[in-house]
N, C-alpha and C positions, 0 to 999 in steps of 0.2 A: 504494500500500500504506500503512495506517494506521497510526502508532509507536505504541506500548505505552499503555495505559490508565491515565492519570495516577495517583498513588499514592494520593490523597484520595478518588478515584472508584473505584478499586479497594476499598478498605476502605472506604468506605462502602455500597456493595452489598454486601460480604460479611457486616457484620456489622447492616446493615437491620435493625433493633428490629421494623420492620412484617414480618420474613418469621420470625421467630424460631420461630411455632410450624410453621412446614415444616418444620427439623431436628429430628433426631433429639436426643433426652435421655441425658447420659453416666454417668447412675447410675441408667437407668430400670429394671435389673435388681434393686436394692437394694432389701428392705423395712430398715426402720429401725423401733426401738421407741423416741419419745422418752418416758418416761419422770422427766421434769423439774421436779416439781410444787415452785413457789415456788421456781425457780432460774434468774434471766433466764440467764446464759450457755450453759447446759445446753440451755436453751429454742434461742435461739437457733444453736444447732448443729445440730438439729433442722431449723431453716429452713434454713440454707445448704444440707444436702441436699436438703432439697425442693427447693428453686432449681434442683438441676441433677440432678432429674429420681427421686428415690428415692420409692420409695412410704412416706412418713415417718406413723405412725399414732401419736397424740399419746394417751400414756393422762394419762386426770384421774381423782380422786376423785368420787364420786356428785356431790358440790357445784361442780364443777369447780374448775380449778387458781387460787390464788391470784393467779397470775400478770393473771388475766384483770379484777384490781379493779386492776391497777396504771396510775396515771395521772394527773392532773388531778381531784378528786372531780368540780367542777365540769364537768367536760369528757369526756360518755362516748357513748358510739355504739350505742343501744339496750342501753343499762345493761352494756355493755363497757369495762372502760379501754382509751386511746387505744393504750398499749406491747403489750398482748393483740392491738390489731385490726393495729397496723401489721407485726408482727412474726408473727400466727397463718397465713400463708400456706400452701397448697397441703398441710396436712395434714389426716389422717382424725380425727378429734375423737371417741375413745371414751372412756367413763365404765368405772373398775375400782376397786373396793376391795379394798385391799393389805392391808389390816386382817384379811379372812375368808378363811377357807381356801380358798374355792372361788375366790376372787381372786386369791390368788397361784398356782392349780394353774392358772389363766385365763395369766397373764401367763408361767408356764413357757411353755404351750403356742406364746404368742405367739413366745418367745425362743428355742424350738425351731424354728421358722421362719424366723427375722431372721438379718439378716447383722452386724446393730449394735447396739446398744443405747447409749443416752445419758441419764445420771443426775446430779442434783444433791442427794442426799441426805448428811445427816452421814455421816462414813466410817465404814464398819461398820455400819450400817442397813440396809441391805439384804439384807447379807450373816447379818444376825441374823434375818431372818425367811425366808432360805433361799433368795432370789433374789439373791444378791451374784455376783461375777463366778466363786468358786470351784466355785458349786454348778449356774450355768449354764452352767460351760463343760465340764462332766463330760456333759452333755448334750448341747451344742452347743459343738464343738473348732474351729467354722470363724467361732463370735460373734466382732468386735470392741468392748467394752468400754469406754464413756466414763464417768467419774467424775470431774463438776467438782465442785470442793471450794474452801474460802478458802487453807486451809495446805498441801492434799493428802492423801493417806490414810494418808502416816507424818509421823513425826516427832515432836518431843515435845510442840510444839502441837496438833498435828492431832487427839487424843482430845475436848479440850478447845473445840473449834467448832463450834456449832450453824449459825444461822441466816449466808448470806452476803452481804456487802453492797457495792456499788460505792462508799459511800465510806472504810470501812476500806481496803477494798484499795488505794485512792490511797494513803492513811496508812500504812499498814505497810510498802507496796512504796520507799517515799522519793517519789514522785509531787509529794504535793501538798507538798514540801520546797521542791520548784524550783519553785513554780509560788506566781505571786504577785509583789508588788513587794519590792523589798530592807528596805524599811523598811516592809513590812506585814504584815496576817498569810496563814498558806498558805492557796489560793487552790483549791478543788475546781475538775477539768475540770467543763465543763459540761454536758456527756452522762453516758449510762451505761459509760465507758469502758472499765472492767474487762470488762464483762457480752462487749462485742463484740470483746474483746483473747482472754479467756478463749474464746470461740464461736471465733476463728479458727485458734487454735493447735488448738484440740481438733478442728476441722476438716483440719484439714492432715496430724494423728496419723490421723483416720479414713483418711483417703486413704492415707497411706504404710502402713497397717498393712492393706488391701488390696489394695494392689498386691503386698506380702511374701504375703500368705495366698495370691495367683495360684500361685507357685514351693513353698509349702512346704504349703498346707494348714490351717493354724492361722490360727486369731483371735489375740489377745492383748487385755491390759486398758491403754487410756490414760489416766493419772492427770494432771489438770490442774487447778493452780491458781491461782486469781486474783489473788494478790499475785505470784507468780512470770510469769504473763502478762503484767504492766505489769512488773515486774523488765528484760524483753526490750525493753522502749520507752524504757531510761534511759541508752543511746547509750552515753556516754563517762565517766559517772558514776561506775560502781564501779572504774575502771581510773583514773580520777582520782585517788583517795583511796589505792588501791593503790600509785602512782607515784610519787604529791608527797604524799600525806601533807594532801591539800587536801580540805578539805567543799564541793564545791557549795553554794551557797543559792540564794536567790531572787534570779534575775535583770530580771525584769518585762520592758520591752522591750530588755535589751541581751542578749550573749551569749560565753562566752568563748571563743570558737573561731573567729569571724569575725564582721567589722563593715566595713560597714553591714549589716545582716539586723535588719530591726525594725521599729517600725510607726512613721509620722510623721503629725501631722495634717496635713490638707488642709482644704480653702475647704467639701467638706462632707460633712465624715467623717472616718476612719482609711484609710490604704492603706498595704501595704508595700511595703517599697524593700529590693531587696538589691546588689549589687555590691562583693562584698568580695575578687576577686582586685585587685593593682594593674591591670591593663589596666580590670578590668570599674568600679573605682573614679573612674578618671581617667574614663569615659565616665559619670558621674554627674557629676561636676565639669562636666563639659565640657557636658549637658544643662542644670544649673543655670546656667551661664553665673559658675562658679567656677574656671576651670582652676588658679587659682592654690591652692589646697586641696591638690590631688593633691600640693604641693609642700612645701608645709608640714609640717615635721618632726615632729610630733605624729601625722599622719597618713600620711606617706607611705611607709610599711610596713604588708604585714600583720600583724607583732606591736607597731608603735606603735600601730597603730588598735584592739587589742584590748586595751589597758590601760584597767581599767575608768573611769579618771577622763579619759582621751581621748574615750573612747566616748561619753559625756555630752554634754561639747562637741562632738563630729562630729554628733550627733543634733540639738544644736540648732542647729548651723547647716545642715544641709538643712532641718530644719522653718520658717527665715526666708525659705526660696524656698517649699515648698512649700504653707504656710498662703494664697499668697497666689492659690494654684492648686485649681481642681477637679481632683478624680479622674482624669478624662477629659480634661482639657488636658494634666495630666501625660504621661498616657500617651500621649498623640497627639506628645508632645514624645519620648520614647522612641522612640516608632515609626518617628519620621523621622531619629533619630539615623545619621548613614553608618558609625559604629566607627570606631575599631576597639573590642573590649570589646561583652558584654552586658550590659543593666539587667533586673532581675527588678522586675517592678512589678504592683500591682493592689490594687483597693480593698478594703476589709474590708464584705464583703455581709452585712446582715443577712438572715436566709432569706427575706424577704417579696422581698428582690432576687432571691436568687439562683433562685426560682423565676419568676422575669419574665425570665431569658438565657434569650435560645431557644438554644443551643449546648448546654443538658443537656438541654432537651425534643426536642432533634433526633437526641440521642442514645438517646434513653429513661433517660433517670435518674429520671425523673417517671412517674406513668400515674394517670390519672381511671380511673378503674373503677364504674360501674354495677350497683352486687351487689343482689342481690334480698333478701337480710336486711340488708342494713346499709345501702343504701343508696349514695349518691356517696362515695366514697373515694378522697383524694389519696396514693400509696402509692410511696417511695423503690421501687425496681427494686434487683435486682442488680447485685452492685458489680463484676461481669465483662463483658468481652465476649469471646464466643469464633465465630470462625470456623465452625465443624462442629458443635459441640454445645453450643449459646449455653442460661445456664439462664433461666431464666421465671417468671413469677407464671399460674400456671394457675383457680387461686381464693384467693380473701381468707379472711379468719378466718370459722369458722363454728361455733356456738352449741353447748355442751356436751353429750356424748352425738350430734352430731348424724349421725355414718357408727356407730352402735352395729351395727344391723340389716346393714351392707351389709358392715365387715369383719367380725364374728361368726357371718355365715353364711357365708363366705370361707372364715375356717381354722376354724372349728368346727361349719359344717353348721346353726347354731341358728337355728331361724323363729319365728316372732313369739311362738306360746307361750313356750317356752324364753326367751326375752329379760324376757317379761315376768314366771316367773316368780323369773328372777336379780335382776329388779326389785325385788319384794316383797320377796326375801331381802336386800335391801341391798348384793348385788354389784356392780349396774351402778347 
């Protein structure tokens, strides 16, 4: 008789990237109206439910969404920005002006149908031209309601906010306070941080505000904003200042909560190193071939190692062993360590590396894709894996207007006359 099915082998058949479109999709009952024009967070809330299976119908204006020049000038994909192609997945691309009357009586329709709707317009714009959350949910009591905003829809800024932008929202939120060296200036993350802080919370509100409408029958409206989305990613910050009366600033590579956790050079590159309980410390000592470190009264506590002028010199003396190491000697030095203590180790990949590990391409974090308008496309996957209802890339971005004909005959019955001539009238 055979014992149980290793755990690595087990999970790995279950969550096979190569079988994902055998299961079923756990929001393939959802239509969604994204609604988002010139609002990546908004935009992207839109994607996470396509991912996991919603029939997501992307309305743009005639010209399409701003969204779709965003990128690299230099750098576009049949005259698409790159943030439009990587981020346009698995929805219905229709063309609406919100501008004309027969536009908005269009988009009623549509909202009278939808289980969701996702918006990034100033607050109160919507609602001014009679499709705001008040006027469609007298119509449709079962809508769930997304409004990303920079401030939100109240308050005493919120009248005052037009356009939103991933780098105020660092700025406002304290973000780019901490972030940087102590004696430099603040330092923007390097993505679009907000945009995908802002998309995940308003995704989590879609979900919870679903699962409530199963029991009670009602939609509701989710107001999310993007300084208050990174507000959630500032850990121990505002209970800092609340406690001690203390401002965070800019730590660069150190940190006040534990040490070592930082980045050291190596022979060729950056890698981090963490072990900041005493066990996991003394097993860094003891890899370096320092034990005597661990003893040294400067360091041999977790609140002596977290004084910021100790912290200094504990960094530079591991970086005297490990400049004299590759990445990969380190770590192979780690790996045979017996303990007791863990080390947290690993180098600082620029993407050009971390898309040569085959351990994300085995995962699907990667996928080439072959699209007949756009051509080879390298496209991040979903940042889940699920057992039963794994989400998916079913198609890549596709070119403005271009499901016009297939959802407008759907819930409105219209054949090519009719399209074309909502066409001439400047609706579609």
């Amino acid at each position: 008789m055979s014992g149980p099915v290793p755990w690595y082998d087990w999970i790995r058949a279950e969550e096979d990237p190569a079988r994902v479109s055998e299961k079923p999709e756990a929001l393939d009952d959802l239509v969604v109206l994204d609604v988002s024009q010139g609002h990546y967070g908004a935009f992207l809330c839109g994607t996470y439910l396509a991912e996991l299976g919603a029939e997501v119908i992307k309305v743009e204006p005639p010209g399409g969404d701003p969204v779709r020049r965003w990128g690299p000038a230099d750098a576009t994909v049949n005259g698409t920005g790159l943030a439009f192609v990587a981020e346009a997945r698995n929805k219905y691309c229709v063309t609406l002006n919100l501008g004309k009357p027969s536009g908005r009586r269009l988009l009623k329709g549509l909202a009278a149908r939808a289980d969701v709707l996702v918006e990034g317009f100033r607050p109160g714009y919507l609602d001014g031209l009679g499709l705001g959350y008040r006027q469609l949910a007298r119509m449709n009591p079962r809508l769930v309601y997304v409004a990303c905003s920079a401030y939100g829809q109240f308050g005493p800024d919120a009248p005052r906010q037009a356009a939103e932008y991933d780098l105020t929202d660092q700025a406002l939120s304290g973000l780019m306070h901490v972030t940087g060296d102590p004696d430099g200036p603040p330092i923007r993350v390097g993505s679009w941080v907000s945009a995908y802080a802002q998309a995940a919370w308003a995704t989590l509100g879609v979900l919870a505000a679903l699962h409530w409408r199963e029991s009670s029958g009602r939609g509701q409206m989710i107001d999310v904003s993007g300084v208050e989305a990174l507000l959630r990613y500032m850990e121990y910050t505002v209970l800092l200042y609340h406690a001690t009366g203390q401002v965070r600033g800019r730590m660069g590579l150190y940190e006040l909560a534990v040490f070592p956790y930082t980045f050291v050079r190596v022979k060729d590159g950056y890698a981090f190193i963490a072990g900041y309980t005493d066990p996991n410390f003394q097993a860094i000592c003891r890899v370096m071939g320092r034990p005597e470190l661990a003893k040294d009264s400067r360091f041999s506590t977790t609140i002596q190692r977290t004084h910021p002028e100790h912290e200094i010199l504990l960094r530079q003396e591991i970086e005297k062993w490990s400049i004299t190491l590759t990445a990969d000697e380190i770590l192979e030095k780690v790996m045979a360590d017996p303990g007791p203590g863990i080390i947290v180790f690993g180098p600082m990949n620029p993407p050009t590396r971390v898309l040569e590990e085959g351990h994300w391409w085995e995962r699907g974090c990667f996928k080439k894709v072959r699209d007949p308008l756009y051509g080879e496309l390298l496209l991040q996957m979903p940042a889940w894996r699920m057992t039963r209802t794994p989400p998916r890339l079913t198609w890549a971005c596709r070119p403005v207007g271009f499901h016009n004909a297939h959802v407008y005959r759907k819930y409105f019955g219209f054949g090519p006359e009719r399209l074309a001539e909502l066409g001439d009238q400047g609706v579609l």
